[in-house]
C-alpha positions in Angstrom: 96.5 105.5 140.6 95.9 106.6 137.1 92.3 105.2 136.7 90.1 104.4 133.2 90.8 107.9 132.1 94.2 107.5 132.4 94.7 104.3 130.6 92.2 105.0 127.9 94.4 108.3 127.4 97.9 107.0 127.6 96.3 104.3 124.9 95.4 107.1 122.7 98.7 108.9 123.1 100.8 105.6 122.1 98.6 104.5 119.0 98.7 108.4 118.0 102.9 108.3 118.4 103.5 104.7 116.4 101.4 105.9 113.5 99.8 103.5 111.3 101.6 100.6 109.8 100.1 101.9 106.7 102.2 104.9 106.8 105.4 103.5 108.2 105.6 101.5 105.3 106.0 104.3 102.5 109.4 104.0 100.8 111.4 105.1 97.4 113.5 102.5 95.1 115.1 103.2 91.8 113.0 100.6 90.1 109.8 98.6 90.5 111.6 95.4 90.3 113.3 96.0 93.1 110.0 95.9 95.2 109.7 92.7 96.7 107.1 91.3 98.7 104.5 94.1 98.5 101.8 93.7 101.4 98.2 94.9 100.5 98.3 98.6 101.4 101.6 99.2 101.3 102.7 102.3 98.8 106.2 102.5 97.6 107.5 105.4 95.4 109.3 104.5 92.5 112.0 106.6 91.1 112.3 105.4 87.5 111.7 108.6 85.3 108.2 107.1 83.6 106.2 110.1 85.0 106.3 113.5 84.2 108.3 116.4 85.6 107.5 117.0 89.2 105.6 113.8 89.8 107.1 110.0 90.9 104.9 106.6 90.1 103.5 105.2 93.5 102.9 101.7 93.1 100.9 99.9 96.1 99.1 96.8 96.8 95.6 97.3 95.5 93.7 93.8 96.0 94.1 90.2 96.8 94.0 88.3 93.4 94.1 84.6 92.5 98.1 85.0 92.2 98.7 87.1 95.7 98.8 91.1 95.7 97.7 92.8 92.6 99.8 96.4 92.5 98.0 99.6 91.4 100.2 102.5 89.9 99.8 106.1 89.4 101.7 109.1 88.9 101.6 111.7 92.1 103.2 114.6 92.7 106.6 114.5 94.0 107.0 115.8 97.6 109.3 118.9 98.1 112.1 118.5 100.4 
């Protein structure tokens, strides 16, 4: 019998393990074109040499406009690996 506690805790555990969707959806392309179908909060890091040394453009889904997603950019800092 694993009680309130339990469930309310084994809850916790499984939202903490699958992340956000927010998160999950973080991905790298060559080119912004090749972004298709860009939900609103999604970020996808594009590789196309526009930014400066050490950085890589982020492009995500800013706002809902009168033609679907409008997409934000910016140059971040590149991750080391």
């Amino acid at each position: 019998m694993i009680g309130k506690f339990g469930c309310c805790f084994i809850l916790v555990i499984d939202l903490m393990l699958s992340g956000s969707p927010a998160h999950a959806m973080i991905d790298q392309v060559p080119r912004e074109q090749d972004i298709v179908d860009l939900r609103l909060g999604q970020r996808v890091q594009v590789d196309d040499g526009t930014c400066p040394q050490g950085q890589i453009k982020e492009v995500s889904g800013a706002r809902m406009g009168p033609n679907g997603i409008e997409r934000a950019r910016k140059c971040i800092p590149r991750k080391k690996k």
